[in-house]
C-alpha positions, -999 to 999 in steps of 0.1 A, spaced: -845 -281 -434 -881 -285 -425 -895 -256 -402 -906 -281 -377 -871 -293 -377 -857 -258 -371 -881 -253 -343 -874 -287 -329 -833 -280 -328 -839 -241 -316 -865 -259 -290 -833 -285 -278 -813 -256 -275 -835 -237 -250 -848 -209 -269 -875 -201 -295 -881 -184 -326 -894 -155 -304 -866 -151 -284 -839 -152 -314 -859 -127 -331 -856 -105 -299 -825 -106 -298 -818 -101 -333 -839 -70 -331 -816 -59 -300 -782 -64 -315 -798 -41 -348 -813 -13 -323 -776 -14 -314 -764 -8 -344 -787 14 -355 -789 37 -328 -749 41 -333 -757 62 -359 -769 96 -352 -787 105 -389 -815 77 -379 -839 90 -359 -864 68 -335 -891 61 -365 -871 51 -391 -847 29 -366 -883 10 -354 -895 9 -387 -860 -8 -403 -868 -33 -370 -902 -39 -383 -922 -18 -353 -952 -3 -367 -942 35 -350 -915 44 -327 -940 43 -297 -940 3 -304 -899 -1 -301 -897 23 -274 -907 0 -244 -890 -32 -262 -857 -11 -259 -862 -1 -225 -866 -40 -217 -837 -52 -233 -814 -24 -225 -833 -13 -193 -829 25 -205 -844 46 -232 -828 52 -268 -823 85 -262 -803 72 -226 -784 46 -242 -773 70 -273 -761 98 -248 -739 69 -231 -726 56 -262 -714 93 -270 -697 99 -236 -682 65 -238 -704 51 -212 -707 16 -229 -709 -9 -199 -729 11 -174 -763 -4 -179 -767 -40 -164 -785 -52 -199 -757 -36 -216 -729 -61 -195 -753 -92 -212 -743 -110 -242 -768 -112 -263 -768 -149 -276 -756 -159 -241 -778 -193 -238 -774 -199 -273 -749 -231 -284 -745 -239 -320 -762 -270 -335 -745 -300 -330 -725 -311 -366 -750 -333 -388 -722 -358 -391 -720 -390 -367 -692 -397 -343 
């Protein structure tokens, strides 16, 4: 597949390149963060931020709390009290339609 096509089908699907990568990122801060030998720096640089000062305010949007926030909740168990945390993350996502025809 072409990359005009891809950006054509994301495009018909109401999202972007830009906005699938976010929320790629989001879903591996996640993941990372679950695990309590990464630190900050190496979690934003395995996300491809250039420092830990770059990936701190793009978590606080998606999540609308810090790292060090959202890790204390996951330890206590806290898991659905942030509003961004009670948002799926490929929410307005559909998957392609199938290639063949009806």
């Amino acid at each position: 597949m072409s990359s005009r096509t891809l950006q054509r089908r994301i495009a018909e699907e109401g999202s972007s390149f830009r906005q699938l990568s976010s929320d790629a990122r989001r879903e591996l801060a996640r993941l990372y963060l679950q695990h309590p030998s990464l630190g900050f720096s190496e979690t934003a640089s395995l996300l491809g931020y250039e420092d830990a000062n770059s990936f701190l305010p793009a978590f606080r949007v998606w999540e609308g709390i810090t790292p060090t926030e959202w890790r204390a909740m996951q330890r206590a168990g806290l898991q659905e009290t942030s509003e961004a945390l009670r948002q799926p993350p490929y929410s307005n996502v559909r998957p392609f339609p199938s290639q063949e025809s009806p």
